[in-house]
C-alpha angles and dihedrals in degrees: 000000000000135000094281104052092260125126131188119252110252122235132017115005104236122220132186093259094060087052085055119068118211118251129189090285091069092047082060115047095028112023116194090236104050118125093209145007134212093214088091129049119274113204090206093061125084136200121206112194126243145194114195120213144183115200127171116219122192130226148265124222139010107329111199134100116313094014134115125235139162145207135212127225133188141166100240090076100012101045145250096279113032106202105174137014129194132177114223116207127178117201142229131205136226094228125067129275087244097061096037084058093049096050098046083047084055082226076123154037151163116274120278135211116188084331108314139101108257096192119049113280112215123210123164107257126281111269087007083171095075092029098055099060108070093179136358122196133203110207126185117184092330097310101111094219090187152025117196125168143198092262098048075042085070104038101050090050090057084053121040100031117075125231099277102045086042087057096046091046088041106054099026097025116034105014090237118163136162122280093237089066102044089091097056100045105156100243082223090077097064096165118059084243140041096244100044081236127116119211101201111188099207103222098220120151099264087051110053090067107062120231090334095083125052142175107241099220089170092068095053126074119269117277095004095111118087139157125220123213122193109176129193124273109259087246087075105045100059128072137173133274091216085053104243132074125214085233143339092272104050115118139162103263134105086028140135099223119187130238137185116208107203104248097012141074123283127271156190131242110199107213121207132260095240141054114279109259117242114250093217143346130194147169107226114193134207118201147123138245121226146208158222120338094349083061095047087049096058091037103068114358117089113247138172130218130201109240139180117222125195115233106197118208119193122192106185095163108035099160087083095067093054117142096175148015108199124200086255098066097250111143115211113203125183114212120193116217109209097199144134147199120044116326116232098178143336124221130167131153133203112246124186115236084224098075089066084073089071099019097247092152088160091062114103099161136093094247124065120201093257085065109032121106115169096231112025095033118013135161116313140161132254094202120079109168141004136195122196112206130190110185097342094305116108122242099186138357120185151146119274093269098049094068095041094043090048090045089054104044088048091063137038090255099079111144103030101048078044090058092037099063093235111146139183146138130247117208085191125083090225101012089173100067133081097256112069109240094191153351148184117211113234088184082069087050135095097196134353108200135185118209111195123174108208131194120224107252099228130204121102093276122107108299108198112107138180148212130232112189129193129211116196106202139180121233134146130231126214126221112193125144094355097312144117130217146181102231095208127023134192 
């Protein structure tokens, strides 16, 4: 007892928080065993400031099927770290405002028979987004630093994307759709999105880790960085809707379609000679400004960053590397990969020569649309079996499935690189993140070979095939007076 009458309260000293039992947010946010929490500050860590931007650049040069333009990024208007690059293109259409119109308004449509459309039906070819690029180049100061192409374009976005970002790039981005469906495209969807507008994520190194991995502009002199787009003749981005072409050059244009306009008499639509013109195209950049002694860093030190570059290897013609021809009609060819530096991963995928006749470049299957049926011919492969070899001595050596199913699990895309026949082998344990997980030198290496044992795809359709084969490789770049340089070359 004090002065004042008062007296403390024997025992424990109670506080809100033992009033307030812990529930699964807490053991969340603040787990009982954690060593540390960022809810309080941590002296060690440190916070570089950053202003995030989207800028959109114009191009260079003629910019139509089967050309070549470029365009020029810096980091005055783009930014100092340039994390992600796409190409918008919004496309045009070989047939008149006025019909387009009509057939997204479904007033008109192409003649039927039973069902049936009696005259070819034209639709731009499924995932022209991928198809369309047929190479994509990353220049600094002159070097080019990497090659990427449509097809690594697609397969890098099976992999590397999960389910719900694939979906979203693939309906309103690329036009990809499955191959079950080519052959029942409403004829009231002319263009492969809803917009007429492709959205193309270029895959370069500083793009398939999301957010981790950036292109510092700030360290390259002004106006050195560009980036090259060829795209593919129109010849190859359009298909039929009936699933065959006559030949590998027939298009669309300089043609009498005809149209039936619900309630009136029939009619022709004249197409041009040429290829329809683009509307727009763009480079939109997505990148981030930075500050104070970080900037400064960048600025003017000499640095170096880990980066993954993408060697492409094309086999047009495989059956020249065949080392055997069993009873059974597989075919085992053995492919040398001339490459250097560590080996992050390895994918490739079989793709039958016959769905060039039809531009289904996204087809790695036996079967092409004109053929599939989902019960009496559905999907199937045309690998059965591979064999990785280092030196002679074999890594791996494994069935068809093995490959596809081991390449999907390793990355976000699962399912859909898994559907889509795409294989590889990851010598990482998470080939996917920022921090590299595992390697083998091919630097070290004699020779680096891929056996793979193909069966003949059948039907009465062309049956050559070939193999494309990517290398995923280390190698550091070096930033120093404005330039940028590959550290090690082969």
């Amino acid at each position: 007892m004090n002065s004042q009458g008062y007296a403390r309260p024997g025992g424990d000293i109670t506080t809100l928080l033992d009033l307030t039992p812990r529930d699964f947010q807490d053991n969340e946010y603040t787990p009982l065993g954690s060593e540390k929490t960022w809810w309080l500050p941590d002296q060690a860590r440190r916070i570089h400031p950053l202003s995030l931007s989207v800028q959109q650049f114009q191009f260079r040069g003629p910019t139509s099927f089967g050309q070549r333009f470029t365009f020029d990024i810096g980091s005055v208007s783009a930014g100092d770290l340039l994390f992600s690059t796409m190409i918008q293109i919004e496309l045009g259409h070989w047939l008149d405002e006025t019909t387009l119109r009509r057939f997204q308004a479904r007033t008109c449509d192409y003649p039927k028979y039973q069902g049936k459309y009696i005259n070819d039906v034209w639709f731009y070819a499924n995932s022209l987004g991928t198809v369309i690029i047929e190479k994509a180049e990353l220049e600094i100061a002159g070097q080019t630093i990497e090659i990427v192409d449509g097809d690594f374009l697609n397969t890098a976005g099976l992999l590397m994307l999960d389910v719900n970002g694939q979906y979203g790039v693939a309906i309103d981005g690329l036009g990809r759709y499955p191959l079950s469906t080519l052959l029942t495209t409403p004829t009231y969807h002319p263009y492969p999105t809803q917009t007429n507008t492709l959205i193309i994520p270029l895959p370069f190194f500083f793009q398939r880790v999301k957010l981790q991995e950036a292109l510092p502009l700030l360290a390259c002199r002004e106006g050195t960085v560009r980036i090259h787009v060829t795209l593919r003749p129109f010849s190859e981005c359009i298909r039929l809707l009936a699933g065959r072409r006559n030949n590998l050059e027939e298009t669309p244009l300089n043609k009498q379609i005809q149209v039936i306009n619900f309630g009136a008499i029939p009619a022709y639509v004249q197409t041009p000679i040429a290829a329809p013109p683009f509307k727009n195209i763009q480079l939109v950049t997505y990148s981030a400004h930075t500050d104070g002694l970080i900037r400064q860093k960048i600025l003017r030190n000499p640095f170096e960053i880990l980066t993954r570059i993408c060697n492409t290897f094309y086999f047009s013609e495989p059956l020249k590397y065949v080392t055997n021809k069993t009873s059974s009609d597989i075919i085992q060819v053995q492919l040398p990969l001339e490459v250097n530096h560590p080996m992050e991963e390895i994918l490739w995928f079989v793709r039958r020569k016959a769905t060039a006749n039809n531009n289904e470049w996204t087809n790695y299957s036996a079967v092409t649309s004109v053929e599939y049926n989902p019960t009496y011919n559905p999907l199937r492969p045309l690998l059965q079996h591979a064999v990785l070899q280092l030196n002679g001595v074999e890594l791996i050596n494994q069935e068809e499935q093995w490959f596809r199913q081991h390449i999907a699990l390793a990355h976000k895309g699962g399912a859909s690189a898994y559907d889509s026949f795409i294989y590889g082998y990851s010598f990482a344990k998470n080939p996917a993140e920022h921090q590299p997980s595992g390697t083998a030198n091919a630097s070290r290496l004699q020779s680096v070979r891929l056996t793979l044992d193909v069966s003949p795809p059948g039907g009465i359709y062309e049956q050559e095939w070939e193999v494309k084969v990517f290398v995923i490789t280390l190698q550091w770049l070096r930033f120093q007076n404005g330039l940028a340089n590959q550290m090690y070359t082969d």
